[in-house]
VODRENSE-867640 format. One record per residue (C-alpha): residue in one letter; residue number from 1; x, y, z. Coordinates in nm, 2 decimals. Layout:
<pts>
<pt><baro>A</baro><domar>NUM</domar><x>X</x><y>Y</y><z>Z</z></pt>
...
</pts>
This chain:
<pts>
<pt><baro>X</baro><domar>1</domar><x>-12.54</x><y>-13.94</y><z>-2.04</z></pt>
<pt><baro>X</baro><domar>2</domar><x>-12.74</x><y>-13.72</y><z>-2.28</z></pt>
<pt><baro>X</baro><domar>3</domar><x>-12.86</x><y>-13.51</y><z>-2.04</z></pt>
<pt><baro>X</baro><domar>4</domar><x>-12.50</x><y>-13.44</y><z>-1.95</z></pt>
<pt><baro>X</baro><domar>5</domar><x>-12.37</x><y>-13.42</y><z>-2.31</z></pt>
<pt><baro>X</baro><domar>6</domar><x>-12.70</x><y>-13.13</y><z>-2.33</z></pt>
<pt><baro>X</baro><domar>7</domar><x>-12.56</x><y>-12.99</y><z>-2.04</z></pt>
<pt><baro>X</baro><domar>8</domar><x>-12.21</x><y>-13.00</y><z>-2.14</z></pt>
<pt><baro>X</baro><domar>9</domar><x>-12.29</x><y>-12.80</y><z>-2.48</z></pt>
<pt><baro>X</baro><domar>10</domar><x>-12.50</x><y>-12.57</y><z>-2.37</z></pt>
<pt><baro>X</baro><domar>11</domar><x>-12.20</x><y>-12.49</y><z>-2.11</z></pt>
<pt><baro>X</baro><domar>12</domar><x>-12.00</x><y>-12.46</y><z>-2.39</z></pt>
<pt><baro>X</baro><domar>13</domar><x>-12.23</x><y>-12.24</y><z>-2.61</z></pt>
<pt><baro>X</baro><domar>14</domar><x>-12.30</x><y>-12.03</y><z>-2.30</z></pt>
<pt><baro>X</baro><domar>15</domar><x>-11.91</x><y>-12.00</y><z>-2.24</z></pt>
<pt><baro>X</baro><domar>16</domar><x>-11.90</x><y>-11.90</y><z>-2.64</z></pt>
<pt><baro>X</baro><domar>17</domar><x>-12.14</x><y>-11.65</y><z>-2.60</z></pt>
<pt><baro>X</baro><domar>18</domar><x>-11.96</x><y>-11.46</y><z>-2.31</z></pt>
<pt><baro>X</baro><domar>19</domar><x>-11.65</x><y>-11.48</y><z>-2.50</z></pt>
<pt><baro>X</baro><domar>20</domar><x>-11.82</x><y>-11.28</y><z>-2.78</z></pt>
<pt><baro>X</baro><domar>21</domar><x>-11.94</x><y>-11.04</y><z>-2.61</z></pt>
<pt><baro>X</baro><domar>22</domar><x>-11.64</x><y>-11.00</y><z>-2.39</z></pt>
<pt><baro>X</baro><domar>23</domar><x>-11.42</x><y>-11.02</y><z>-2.72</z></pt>
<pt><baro>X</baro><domar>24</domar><x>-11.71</x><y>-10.74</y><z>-2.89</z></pt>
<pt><baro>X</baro><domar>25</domar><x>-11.62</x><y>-10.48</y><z>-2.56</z></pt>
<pt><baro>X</baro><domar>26</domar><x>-11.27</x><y>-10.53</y><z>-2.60</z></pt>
<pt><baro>X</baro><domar>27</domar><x>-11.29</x><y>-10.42</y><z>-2.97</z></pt>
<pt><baro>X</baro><domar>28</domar><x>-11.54</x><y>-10.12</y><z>-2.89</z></pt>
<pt><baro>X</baro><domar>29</domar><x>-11.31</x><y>-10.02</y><z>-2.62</z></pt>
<pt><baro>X</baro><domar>30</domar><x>-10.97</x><y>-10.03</y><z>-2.82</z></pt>
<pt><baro>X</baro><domar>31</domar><x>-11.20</x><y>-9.84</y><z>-3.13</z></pt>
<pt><baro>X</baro><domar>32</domar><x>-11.32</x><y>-9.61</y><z>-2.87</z></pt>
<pt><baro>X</baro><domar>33</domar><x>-10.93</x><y>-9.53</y><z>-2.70</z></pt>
<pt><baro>X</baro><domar>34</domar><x>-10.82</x><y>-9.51</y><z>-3.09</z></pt>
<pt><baro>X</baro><domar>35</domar><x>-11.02</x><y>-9.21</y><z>-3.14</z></pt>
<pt><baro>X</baro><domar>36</domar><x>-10.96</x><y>-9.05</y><z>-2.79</z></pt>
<pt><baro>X</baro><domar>37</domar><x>-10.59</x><y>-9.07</y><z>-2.87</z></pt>
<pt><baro>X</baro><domar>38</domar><x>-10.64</x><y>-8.92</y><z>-3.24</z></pt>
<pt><baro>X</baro><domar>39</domar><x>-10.84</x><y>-8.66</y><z>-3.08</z></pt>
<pt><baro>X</baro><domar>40</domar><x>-10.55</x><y>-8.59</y><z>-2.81</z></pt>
<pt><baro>X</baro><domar>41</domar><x>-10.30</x><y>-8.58</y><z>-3.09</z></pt>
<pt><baro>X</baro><domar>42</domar><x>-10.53</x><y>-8.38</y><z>-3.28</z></pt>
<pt><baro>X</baro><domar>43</domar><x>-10.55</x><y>-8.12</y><z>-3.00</z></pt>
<pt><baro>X</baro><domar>44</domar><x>-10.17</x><y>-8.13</y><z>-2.91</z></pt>
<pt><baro>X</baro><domar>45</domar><x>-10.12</x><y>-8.09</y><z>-3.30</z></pt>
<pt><baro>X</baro><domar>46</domar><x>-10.33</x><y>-7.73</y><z>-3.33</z></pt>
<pt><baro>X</baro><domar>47</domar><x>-10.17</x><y>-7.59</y><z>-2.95</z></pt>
<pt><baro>X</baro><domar>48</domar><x>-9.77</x><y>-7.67</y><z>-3.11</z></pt>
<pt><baro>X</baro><domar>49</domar><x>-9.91</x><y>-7.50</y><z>-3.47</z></pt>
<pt><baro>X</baro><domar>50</domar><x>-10.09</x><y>-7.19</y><z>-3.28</z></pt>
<pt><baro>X</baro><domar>51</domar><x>-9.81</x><y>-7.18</y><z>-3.03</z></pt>
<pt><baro>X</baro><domar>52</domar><x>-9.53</x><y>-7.18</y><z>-3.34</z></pt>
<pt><baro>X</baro><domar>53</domar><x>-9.75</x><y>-6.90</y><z>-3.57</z></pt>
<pt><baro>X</baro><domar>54</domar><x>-9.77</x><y>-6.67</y><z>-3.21</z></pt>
<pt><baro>X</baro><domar>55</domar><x>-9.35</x><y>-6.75</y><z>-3.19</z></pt>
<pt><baro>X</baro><domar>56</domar><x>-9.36</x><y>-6.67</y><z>-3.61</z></pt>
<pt><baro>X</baro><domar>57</domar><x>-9.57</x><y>-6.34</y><z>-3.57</z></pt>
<pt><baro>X</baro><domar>58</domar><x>-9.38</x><y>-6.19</y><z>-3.28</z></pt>
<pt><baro>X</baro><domar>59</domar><x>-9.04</x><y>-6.22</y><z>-3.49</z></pt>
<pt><baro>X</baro><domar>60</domar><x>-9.20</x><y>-6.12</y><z>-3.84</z></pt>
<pt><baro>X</baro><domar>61</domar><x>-9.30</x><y>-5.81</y><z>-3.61</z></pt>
<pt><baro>X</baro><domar>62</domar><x>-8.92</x><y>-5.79</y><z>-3.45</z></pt>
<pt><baro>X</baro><domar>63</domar><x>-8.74</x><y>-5.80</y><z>-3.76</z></pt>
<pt><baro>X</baro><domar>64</domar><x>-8.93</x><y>-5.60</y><z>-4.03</z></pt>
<pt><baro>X</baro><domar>65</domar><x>-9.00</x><y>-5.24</y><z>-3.78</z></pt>
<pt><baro>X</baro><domar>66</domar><x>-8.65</x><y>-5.23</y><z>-3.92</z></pt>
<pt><baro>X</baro><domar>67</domar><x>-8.73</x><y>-5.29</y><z>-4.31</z></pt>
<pt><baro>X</baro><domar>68</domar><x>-9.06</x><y>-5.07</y><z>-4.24</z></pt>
<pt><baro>X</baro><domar>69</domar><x>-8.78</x><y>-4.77</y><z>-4.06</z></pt>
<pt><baro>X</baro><domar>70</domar><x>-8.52</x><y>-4.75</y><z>-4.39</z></pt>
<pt><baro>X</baro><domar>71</domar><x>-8.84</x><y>-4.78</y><z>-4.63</z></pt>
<pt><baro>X</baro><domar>72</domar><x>-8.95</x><y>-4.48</y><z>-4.46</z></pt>
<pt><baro>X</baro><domar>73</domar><x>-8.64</x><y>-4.31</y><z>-4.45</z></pt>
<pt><baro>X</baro><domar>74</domar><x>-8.56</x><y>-4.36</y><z>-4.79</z></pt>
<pt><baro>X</baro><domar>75</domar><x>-8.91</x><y>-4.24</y><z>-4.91</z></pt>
<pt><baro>X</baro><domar>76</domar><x>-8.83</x><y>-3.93</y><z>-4.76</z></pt>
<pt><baro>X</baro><domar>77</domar><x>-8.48</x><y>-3.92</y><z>-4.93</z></pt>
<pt><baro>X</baro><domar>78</domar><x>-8.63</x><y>-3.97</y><z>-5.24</z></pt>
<pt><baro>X</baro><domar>79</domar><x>-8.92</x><y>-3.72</y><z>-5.17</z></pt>
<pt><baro>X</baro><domar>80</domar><x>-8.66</x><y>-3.43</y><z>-5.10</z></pt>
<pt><baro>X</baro><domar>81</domar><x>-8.46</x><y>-3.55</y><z>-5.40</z></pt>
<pt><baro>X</baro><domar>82</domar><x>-8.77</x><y>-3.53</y><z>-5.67</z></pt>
<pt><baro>X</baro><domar>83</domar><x>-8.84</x><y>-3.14</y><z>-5.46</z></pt>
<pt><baro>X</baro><domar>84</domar><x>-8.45</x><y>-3.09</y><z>-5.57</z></pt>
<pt><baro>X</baro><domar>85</domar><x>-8.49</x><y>-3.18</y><z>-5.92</z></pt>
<pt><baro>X</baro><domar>86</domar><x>-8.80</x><y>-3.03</y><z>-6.00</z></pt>
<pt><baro>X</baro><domar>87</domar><x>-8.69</x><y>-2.66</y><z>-5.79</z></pt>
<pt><baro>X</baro><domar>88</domar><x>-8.38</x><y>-2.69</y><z>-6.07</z></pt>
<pt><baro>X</baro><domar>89</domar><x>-8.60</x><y>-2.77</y><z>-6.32</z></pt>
<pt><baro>X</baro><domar>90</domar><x>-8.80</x><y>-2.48</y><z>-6.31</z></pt>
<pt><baro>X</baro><domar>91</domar><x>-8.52</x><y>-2.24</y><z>-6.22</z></pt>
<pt><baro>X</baro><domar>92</domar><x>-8.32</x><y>-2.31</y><z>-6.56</z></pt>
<pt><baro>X</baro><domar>93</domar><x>-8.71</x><y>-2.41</y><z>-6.78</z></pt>
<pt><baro>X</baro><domar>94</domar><x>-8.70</x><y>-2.04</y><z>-6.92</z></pt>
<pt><baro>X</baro><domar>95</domar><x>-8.33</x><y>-2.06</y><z>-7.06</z></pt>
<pt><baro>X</baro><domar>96</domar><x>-8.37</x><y>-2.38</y><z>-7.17</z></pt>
<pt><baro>X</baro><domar>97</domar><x>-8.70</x><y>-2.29</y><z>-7.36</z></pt>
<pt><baro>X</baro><domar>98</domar><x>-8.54</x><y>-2.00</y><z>-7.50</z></pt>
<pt><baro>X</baro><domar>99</domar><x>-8.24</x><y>-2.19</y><z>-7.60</z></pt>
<pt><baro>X</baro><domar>100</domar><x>-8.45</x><y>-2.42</y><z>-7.79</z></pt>
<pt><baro>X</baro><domar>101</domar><x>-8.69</x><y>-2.17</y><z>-8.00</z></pt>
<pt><baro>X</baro><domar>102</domar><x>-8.38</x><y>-2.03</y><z>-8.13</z></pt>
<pt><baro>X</baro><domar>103</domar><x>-8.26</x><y>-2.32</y><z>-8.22</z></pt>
<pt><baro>X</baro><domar>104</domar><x>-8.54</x><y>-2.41</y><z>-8.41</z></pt>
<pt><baro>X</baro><domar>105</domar><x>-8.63</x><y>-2.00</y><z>-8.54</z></pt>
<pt><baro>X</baro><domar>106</domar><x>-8.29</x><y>-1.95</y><z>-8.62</z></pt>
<pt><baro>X</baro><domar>107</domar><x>-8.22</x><y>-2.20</y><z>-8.91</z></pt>
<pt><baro>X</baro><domar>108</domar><x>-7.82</x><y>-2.15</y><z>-9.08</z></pt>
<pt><baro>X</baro><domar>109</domar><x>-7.85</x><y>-2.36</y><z>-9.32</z></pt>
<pt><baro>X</baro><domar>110</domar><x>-7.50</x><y>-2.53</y><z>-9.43</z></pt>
<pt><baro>X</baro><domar>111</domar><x>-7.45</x><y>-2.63</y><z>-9.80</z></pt>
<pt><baro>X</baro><domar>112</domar><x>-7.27</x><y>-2.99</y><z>-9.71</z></pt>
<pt><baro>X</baro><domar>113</domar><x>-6.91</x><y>-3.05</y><z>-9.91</z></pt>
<pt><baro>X</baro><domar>114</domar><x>-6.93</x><y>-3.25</y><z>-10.23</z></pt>
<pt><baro>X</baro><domar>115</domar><x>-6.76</x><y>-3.57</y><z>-10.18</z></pt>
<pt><baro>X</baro><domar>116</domar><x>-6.63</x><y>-3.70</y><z>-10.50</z></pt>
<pt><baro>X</baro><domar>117</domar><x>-6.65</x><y>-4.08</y><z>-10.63</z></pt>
<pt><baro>X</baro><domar>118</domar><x>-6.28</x><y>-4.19</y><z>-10.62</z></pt>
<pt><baro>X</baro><domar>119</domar><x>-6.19</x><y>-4.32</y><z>-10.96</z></pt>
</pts>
């Protein structure tokens, strides 16, 4: 009966073992799917990002040619304005410097009235 009992539990430890090691795959394999899937997600993650900052350009692009048009425009507007002002600027400088070195040549002075403390 010993020799069956040995037999027995050495069965047993034998079975044991092969459980382990069947138990040890499993856990490789569901550690190894785990990162597959993470990677997978990972890859999916960066195509929907590139794919939405391609979508994000191409109407950034779309909608400010029209900002990029009236900036342009009203640069040249203001260009032909400063051209205006400085063309009348120079046309009346003379009169205006004239008009001010008499001003300041031709001194009248004015004796002011004598205001008187009330009482």
């Amino acid at each position: 009966m010993s020799a069956q009992n040995s037999a027995g539990i050495q069965t047993l430890l034998d079975a044991e073992r092969e459980a382990q090691k069947i138990v040890q795959r499993a856990r490789e394999y569901r550690t190894k799917r785990v990162k597959e899937a993470r990677d997978e997600a990972k890859k999916e993650i960066d195509a929907y990002k590139k794919s939405k900052d391609d979508e994000f350009k191409k109407f950034e692009s779309e909608h400010t040619s029209g900002n990029k048009k009236a900036e342009e425009d009203a640069n040249k507007d203001a260009e032909q304005k400063i051209k205006e002002i400085r063309a009348a600027g120079k046309k009346g400088q003379d009169a205006v410097v004239k008009d001010l070195l008499n001003a300041v040549f031709d001194v009248k002075p004015v004796v002011p009235e004598r205001i008187e403390a009330p009482k």
